[in-house]
C-alpha positions, 0 to 999 in steps of 0.5 A, a space after each residue: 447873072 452877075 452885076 460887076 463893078 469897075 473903076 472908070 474915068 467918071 467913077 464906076 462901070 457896070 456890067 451885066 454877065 451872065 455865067 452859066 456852064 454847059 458842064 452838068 456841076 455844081 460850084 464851077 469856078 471861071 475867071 474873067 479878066 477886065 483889060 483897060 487903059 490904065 495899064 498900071 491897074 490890068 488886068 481887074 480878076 473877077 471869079 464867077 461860081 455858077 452851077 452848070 445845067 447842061 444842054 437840052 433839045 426841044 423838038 417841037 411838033 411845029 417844026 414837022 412839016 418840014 423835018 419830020 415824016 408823015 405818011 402824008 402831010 398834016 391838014 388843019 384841025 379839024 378836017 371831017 373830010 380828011 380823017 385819015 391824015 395828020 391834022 395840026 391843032 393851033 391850041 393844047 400843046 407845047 408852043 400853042 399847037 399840037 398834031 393829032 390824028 384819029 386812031 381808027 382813021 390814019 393811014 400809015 406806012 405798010 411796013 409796020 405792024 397793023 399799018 400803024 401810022 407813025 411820026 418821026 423826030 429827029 433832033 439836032 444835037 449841037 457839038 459843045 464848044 471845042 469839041 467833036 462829034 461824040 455821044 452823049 446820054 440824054 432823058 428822054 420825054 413825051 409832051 402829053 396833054 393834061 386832063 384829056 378825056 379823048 386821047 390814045 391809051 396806047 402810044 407807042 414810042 421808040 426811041 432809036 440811039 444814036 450810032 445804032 444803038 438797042 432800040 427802046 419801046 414805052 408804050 404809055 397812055 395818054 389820058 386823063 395825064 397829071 402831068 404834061 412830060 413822061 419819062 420815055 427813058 434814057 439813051 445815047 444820042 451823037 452830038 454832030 450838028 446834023 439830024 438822021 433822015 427817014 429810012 437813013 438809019 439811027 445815025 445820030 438818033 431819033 424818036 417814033 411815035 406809032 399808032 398801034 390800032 391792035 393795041 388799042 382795041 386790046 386795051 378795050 377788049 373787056 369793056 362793052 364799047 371801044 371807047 376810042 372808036 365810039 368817041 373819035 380817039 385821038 392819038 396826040 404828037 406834041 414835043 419831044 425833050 432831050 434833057 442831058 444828064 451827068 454822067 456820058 454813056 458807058 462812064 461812072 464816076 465816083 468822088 474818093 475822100 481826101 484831097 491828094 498833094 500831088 497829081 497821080 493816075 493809077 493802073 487800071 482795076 482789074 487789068 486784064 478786064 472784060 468788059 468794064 474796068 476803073 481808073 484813079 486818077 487824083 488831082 491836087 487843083 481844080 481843072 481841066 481834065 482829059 482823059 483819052 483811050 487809044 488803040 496801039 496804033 495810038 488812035 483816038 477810041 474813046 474821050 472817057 473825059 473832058 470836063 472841069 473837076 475839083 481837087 480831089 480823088 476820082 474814080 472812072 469806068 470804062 466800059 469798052 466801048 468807042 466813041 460811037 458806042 460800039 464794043 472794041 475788040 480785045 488787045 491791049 490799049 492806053 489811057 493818057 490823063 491831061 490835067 493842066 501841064 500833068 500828062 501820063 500814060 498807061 496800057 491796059 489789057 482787055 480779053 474776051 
């Protein structure tokens, strides 16, 4: 937050801004230009630094009733004659309410190993500002409860990429936590102001969170009593997070020592390549850069970058892949840099 001060006609203005980018930096220069009516002093120049966090997504557990899936729908906790269902608990999780079920009790989807029953978010991810649908990598985190005694010690979650991408499983116990996140990992999700749907496929992405009854009485399977069904277990849905990180998917970067005179886009390293490969690019000003990948018929295959950089010497991979994560096939394709009015072109060649 910002407090400005201005020239006005019954002595200072002030004014309140708040400055905080979507682009995951440190140091990001912006310029605001005040306009008056006293034409001879316009436009007042104001530079604002400010360190940009990124975008996050928090699905929350509360929103299931009407955008996730069940098995059947959640009743109030606790429900002694509906064991078997989703039961939503107003206190002990994320927003002040949490689902749980009784693991021995639920009912599922026959679909799925040992008829597990399931729950499915689905988070929206917005498009940022003047851009378009593209995939961008997130953290991925659990909301689990802390200190309890009596939850699942085999949560099982899948966390499904966006535009089909590997799916990836963390099995993680849910007792007796330190701390209310857990790390599921980190995977791609499309930005496209639209959510999957149950049995739509992981267009966009999506997260499953499963209650495999195997694996719990394997968990138990040394001990004299199985715990989770002498004492009424419950497995807990609370929220999912998607925190953004730094870096899109399939592209590194590395800043180069020194500070070029001139702006410069270098061949690509090695060319040909299969499948990765790096471009230099040096910027004597700090700006906008775009860097784009287009096929030979000159359309779009991948925004390599789109963000604001400092002066300085960069470094970029591909890693031949499109926009919506898939590998492109061999051929020759081009890459054009965008930094303020400096536009150039190159082709490189990539063989399998």
């Amino acid at each position: 937050m910002f407090l400005l001060s201005l020239p006005a006609v019954n002595g200072t203005q002030k004014i309140a801004v708040e400055f905080l980018p979507d682009t995951i930096a440190n140091n990001l220069n912006r310029t605001i230009s005040v306009f008056s009516n006293d034409s001879t002093k316009n436009p007042f120049t104001i530079i604002l630094t400010g360190n940009g966090v990124g975008t996050g997504v928090v699905v929350e557990e509360s929103d299931a009733q009407a955008s996730y899936t069940f098995p059947q729908n959640p009743v109030v906790f606790p429900d002694q004659a509906n064991l078997n269902k989703w039961q939503n608990s107003s206190t002990g999780g994320s927003g002040g309410s949490t689902l749980l079920g009784y693991i021995y009790h639920l009912d599922g989807d026959a679909s799925l190993p040992n008829k597990a029953a399931y729950v499915e978010y689905f988070p929206l991810i917005p498009v940022l500002d003047g851009g378009t649908a593209e995939l961008d990598t997130f953290n991925v985190y659990a909301r689990v409860p802390v200190g309890s005694s009596n939850s699942s010690p085999r949560a099982v979650y899948k966390v499904f990429p966006g535009a089909g991408g590997e799916v990836q499983i963390d099995t993680i116990n849910q007792n007796n936590r330190g701390s209310d996140r857990v790390l599921l990992g980190r995977a791609a999700f499309l930005r496209s102001n639209t959510r999957d749907a149950h049995g739509s496929g992981a267009i966009n992405g999506y997260i499953r969170l499963e209650n495999d009854t195997a694996l719990v009485s394997l968990y138990y399977k040394d001990s004299l009593i199985n715990r989770a069904r002498q004492d009424s277990f419950f497995i807990r849905a609370d929220a999912i997070i998607l925190q953004e990180v730094a870096n899109p998917t399939g592209v590194e970067y590395e800043v180069l020592p020194n500070i070029p005179s001139t702006f410069s886009l270098s061949q690509n390293f090695p060319n040909p390549f299969n499948p990765t490969t790096k471009i230099q690019f040096g910027l004597p000003l700090a700006g906008k850069v775009q860097m784009t990948i287009y096929d030979i018929l000159g359309r779009e295959i991948r925004k390599l970058v789109n963000e604001q950089y400092d002066a300085g010497m960069y470094s970029v991979q591909w890693d031949g892949k499109n926009n919506l994560g898939k590998q492109v096939a061999t051929g020759m394709y081009i890459y054009q840099i965008r930094a303020g009015q400096y536009v150039q072109t190159k082709k490189m060649l990539l063989v399998k």
